[in-house]
C-alpha positions in Angstrom: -156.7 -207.1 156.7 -154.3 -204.4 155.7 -155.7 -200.8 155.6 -155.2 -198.3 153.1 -155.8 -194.9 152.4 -155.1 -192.9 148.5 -152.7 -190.5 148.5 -154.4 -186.8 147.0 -154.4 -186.5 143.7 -151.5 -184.1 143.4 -149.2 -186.0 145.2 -150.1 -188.5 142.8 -149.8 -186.5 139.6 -146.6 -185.0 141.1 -144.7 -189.0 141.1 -146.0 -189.7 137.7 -144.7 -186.0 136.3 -142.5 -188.1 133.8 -145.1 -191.0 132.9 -147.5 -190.4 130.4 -148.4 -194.0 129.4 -150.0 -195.7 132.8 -151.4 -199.1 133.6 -153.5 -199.2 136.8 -153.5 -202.4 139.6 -156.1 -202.6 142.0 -156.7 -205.4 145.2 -159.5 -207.9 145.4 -159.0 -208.5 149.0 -157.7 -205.4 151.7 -157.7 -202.4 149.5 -161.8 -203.0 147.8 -162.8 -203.4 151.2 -161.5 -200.6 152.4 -162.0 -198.6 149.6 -158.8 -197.4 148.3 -157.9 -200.1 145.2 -161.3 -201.5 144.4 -163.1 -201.1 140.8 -164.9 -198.2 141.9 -161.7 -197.0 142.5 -159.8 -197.9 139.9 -162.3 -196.2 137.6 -162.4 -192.8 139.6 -158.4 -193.1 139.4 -158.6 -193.4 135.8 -161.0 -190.4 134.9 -159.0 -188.1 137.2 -155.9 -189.7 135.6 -157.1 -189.2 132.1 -158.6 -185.7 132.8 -154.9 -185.0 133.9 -154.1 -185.5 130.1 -152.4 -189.1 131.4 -152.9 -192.3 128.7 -154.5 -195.7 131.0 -153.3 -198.3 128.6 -155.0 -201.0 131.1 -156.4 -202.4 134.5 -156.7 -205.5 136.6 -157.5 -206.2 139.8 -156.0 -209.4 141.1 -158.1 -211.3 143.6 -155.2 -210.8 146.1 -151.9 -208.7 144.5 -149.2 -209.7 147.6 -149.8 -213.9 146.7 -147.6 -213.9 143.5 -149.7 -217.0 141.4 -152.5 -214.2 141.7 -150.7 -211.0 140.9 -148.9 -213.3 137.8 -152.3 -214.9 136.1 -153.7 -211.1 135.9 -150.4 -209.7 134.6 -150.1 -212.8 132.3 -153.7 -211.8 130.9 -152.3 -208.2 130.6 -149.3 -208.4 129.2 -149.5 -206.3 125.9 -151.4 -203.3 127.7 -148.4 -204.1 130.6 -145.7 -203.8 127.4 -147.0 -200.7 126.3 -146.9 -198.8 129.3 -144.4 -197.1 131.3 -145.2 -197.0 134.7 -147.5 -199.4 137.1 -149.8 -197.2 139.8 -150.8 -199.5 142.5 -153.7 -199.2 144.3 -153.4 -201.4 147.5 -151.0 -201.7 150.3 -147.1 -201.5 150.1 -146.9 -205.1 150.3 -149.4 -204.5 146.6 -146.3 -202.9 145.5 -143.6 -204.9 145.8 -145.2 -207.9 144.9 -145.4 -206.3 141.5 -142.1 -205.1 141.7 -140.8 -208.5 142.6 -142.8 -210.4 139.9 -143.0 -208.1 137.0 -140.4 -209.0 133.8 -141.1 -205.7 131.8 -138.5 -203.7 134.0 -141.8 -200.9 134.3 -141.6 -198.0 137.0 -143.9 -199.2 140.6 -145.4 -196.6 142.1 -147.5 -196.5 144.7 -151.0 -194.9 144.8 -152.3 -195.6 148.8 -150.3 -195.2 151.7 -150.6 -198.0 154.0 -152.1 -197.6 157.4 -152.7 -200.6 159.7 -153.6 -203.9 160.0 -157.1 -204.3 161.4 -160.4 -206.2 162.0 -163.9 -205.4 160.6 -166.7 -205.2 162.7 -170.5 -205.9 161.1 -170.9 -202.6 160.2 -167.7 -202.5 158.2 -165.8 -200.2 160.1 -161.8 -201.4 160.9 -160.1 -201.0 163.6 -155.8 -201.9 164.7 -156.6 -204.5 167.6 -152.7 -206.2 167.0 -148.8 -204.6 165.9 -147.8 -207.9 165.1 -145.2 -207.8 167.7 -143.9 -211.4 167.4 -144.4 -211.8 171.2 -147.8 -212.2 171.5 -149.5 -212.0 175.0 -153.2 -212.2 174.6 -153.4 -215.4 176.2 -152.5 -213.5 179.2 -154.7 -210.1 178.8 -158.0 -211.7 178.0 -157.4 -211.6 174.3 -157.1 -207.8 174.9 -153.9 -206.6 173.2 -151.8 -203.7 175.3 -149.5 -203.1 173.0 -151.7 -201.9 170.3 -154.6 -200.4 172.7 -152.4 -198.9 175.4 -150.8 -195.4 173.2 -147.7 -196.3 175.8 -147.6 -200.1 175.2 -147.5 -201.1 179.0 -147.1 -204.7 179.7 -147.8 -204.2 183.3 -151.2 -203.2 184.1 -152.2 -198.7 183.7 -150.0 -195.5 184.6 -150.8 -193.1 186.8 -152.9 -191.1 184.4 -155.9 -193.3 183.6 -159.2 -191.3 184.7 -162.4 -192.8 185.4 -161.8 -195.6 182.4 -160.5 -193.6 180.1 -156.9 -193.2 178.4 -154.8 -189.8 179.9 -153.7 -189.7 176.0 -156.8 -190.0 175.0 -160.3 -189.4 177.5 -162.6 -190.9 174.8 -160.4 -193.8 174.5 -160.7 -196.7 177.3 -157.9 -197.8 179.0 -156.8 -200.7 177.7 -155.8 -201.9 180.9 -159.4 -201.1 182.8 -160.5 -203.4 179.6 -158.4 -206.4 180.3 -159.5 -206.0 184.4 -162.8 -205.9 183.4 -162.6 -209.1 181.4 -160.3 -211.3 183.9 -162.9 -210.4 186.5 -165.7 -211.7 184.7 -163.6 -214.8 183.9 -162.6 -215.2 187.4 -158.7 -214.7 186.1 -157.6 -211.8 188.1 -155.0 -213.9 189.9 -152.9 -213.7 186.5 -152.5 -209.7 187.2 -150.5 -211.2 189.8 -147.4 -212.3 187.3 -144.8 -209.5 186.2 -144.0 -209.5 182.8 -140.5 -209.4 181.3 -139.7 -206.2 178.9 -140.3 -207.6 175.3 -137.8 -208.7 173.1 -137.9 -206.5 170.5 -135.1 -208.2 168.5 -137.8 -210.8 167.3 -139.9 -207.7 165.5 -136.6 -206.7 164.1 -137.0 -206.2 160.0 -137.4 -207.5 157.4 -139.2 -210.6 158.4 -139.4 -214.0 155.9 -140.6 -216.9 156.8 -139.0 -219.8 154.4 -141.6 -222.6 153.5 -139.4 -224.2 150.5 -136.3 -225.0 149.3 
């Protein structure tokens, strides 16, 4: 799930100082979750928008903005409110964004309204939290399924500095070390012999951008 956050109003009213005539796109999926491009949302935006002196023409909120069929049924149902706008404010993630961007035919100004944060995991409670930094090298099968480079603020690969204190992070003391975390689970697996193997720097070429993976032809 990719996290959002809005941006504050001003900042907002700032980027559209030369739209009047706006249509508004919200996210099924990551951003209603999360609260940042849900209907709720969408509906604040547009009072605030409208109190702003700002014209809505329209709203949708595809089930899922970043797969283009989605994002193109909901603009397809949209299109004369679309045709009589002049600027798109997205309410999801930057990958929200230039899916429009990428699949729009009006030639209409994208802006964003949420700045993208992290990817993350829900607990029960609904709380999110970054457990992976999609690195490309992935070594949890290793670290008990306990990720170092997104828990560890310095990424080691090779077990904790010199500044962890009594479990807890020298960056952080009311973070665990993520390294105390993955001793803790190996030793209750019986897998602390694997603490044993030194692990090569990364290859950071692989996490190199822009990534695409090609499925067709």
């Amino acid at each position: 799930m990719i996290i959002s956050q809005q941006k504050p109003l001003k900042d907002l009213l700032s980027s559209l100082k030369e739209y009047n005539k706006i249509f508004l796109v919200g996210c099924g999926e990551c951003a209603t979750a999360c609260k940042s491009g849900g209907q709720p949302e969408i509906a604040k935006m547009q009072r605030e928008l409208e109190a702003a002196g700002k014209v809505i023409t329209g709203s949708c909120i595809p089930s899922a903005p970043c797969v283009a069929a989605k994002l193109k049924t909901e603009l397809a149902k949209n299109i004369k409110a679309l045709a009589q706008s002049e600027v798109v404010l997205i309410l999801a993630c930057g990958l929200g964004v230039a899916s429009f961007k990428d699949n729009q035919r009006l030639n209409l100004a994208v802006l964003p309204a949420c700045d993208t944060l992290f990817g993350a995991v829900m607990d029960a409670q609904g709380n999110f939290f970054e457990k992976c930094s999609m690195c490309a090298e992935c070594v949890l099968d290793e670290t008990a399924g306990i990720c170092p480079i997104t828990l560890c603020p310095k990424s080691l690969l090779n077990g904790p500095c010199g500044g962890v204190n009594q479990g807890k992070c020298e960056v952080d003391n009311q973070q665990d070390c993520a390294w105390v975390l993955i001793y803790r689970e190996l030793e209750k697996n019986k897998k602390l012999e694997s603490l044993r193997v030194i692990r090569k720097p990364k290859d950071f070429k692989k996490s190199g951008k822009p990534h695409q993976l090609i499925m067709c032809k």
